[in-house]
N, C-alpha and C positions, 0 to 999 in steps of 0.2 A: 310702564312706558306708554302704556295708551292713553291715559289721564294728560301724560306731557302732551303725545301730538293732539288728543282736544281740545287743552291748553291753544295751546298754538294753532288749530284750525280758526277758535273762538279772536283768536288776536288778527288773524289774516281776516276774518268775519268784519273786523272793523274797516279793513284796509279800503274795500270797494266803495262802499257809499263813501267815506273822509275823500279817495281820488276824485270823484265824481261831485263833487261839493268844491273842490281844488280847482279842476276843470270849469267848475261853475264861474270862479270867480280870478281865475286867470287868462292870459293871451295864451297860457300853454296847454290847450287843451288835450290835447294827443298824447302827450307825456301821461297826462295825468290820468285820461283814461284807458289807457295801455297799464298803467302803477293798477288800476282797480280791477280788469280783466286778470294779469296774473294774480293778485291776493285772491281772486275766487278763485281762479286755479287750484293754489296754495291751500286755499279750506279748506274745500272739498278732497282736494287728497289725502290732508290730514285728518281729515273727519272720515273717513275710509279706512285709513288705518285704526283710528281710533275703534274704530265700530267693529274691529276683531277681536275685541275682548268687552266690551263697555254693549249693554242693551240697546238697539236703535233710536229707545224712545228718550232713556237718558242724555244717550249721546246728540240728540239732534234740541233737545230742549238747554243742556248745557251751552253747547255750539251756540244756536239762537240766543239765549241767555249772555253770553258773555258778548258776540256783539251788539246787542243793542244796547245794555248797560255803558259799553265803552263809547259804542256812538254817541249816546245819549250825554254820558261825560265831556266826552268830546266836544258835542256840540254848546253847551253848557259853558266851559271852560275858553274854546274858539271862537263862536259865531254866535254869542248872543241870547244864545235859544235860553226861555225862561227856565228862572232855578226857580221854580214855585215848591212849596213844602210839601205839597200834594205831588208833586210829580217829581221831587227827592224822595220820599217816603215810599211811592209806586214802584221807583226803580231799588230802593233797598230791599220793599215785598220781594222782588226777583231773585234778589241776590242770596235774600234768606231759602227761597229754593231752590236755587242751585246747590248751596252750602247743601240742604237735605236730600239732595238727591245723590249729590256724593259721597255723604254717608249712610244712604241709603245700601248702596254698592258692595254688594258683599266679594 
């Protein structure tokens, strides 16, 4: 169960900066930065839980890990932000350590 709420702290990880980018580029901003205030909420609690069973070091490089890959997607996919092969490549390095760190996981 604790790998799920890392999971999901790492997805609420995305939530804050995507609001805050939203906010950037809408009239609504208050909505948007209120949506980004609870997902760190939301991480952090899950990343709390997570971290009852899961190493601090794992769990906080995972967490870190997974939003900024998805931000990074995000941004990518959303707003433009350059898909250079170096900086697909960089973000797949990550991703190949995440995968070993949770097989690392005994």
């Amino acid at each position: 169960m604790s790998w799920i709420y890392l999971v999901l702290a790492g997805f609420m990880e995305i939530g804050w900066p995507l609001g805050f980018k939203l906010a950037q580029a809408s009239n609504h901003r208050v909505p948007w930065i209120a949506f980004s205030v609870l997902s760190m909420a939301a991480s952090g609690l899950f990343l709390y839980l997570a971290q009852r069973t899961i190493p601090i070091g794992t769990a906080y490089a995972v967490w870190t890990g997974i939003g900024a890959v998805g931000t990074f997607t995000l941004g990518i996919l959303f707003f433009r932000d350059p898909a250079t092969a170096v900086r697909i490549a960089s973000a797949g390095l990550v991703v190949i350590g995440l995968i070993g760190l949770k097989l690392s996981h005994s």
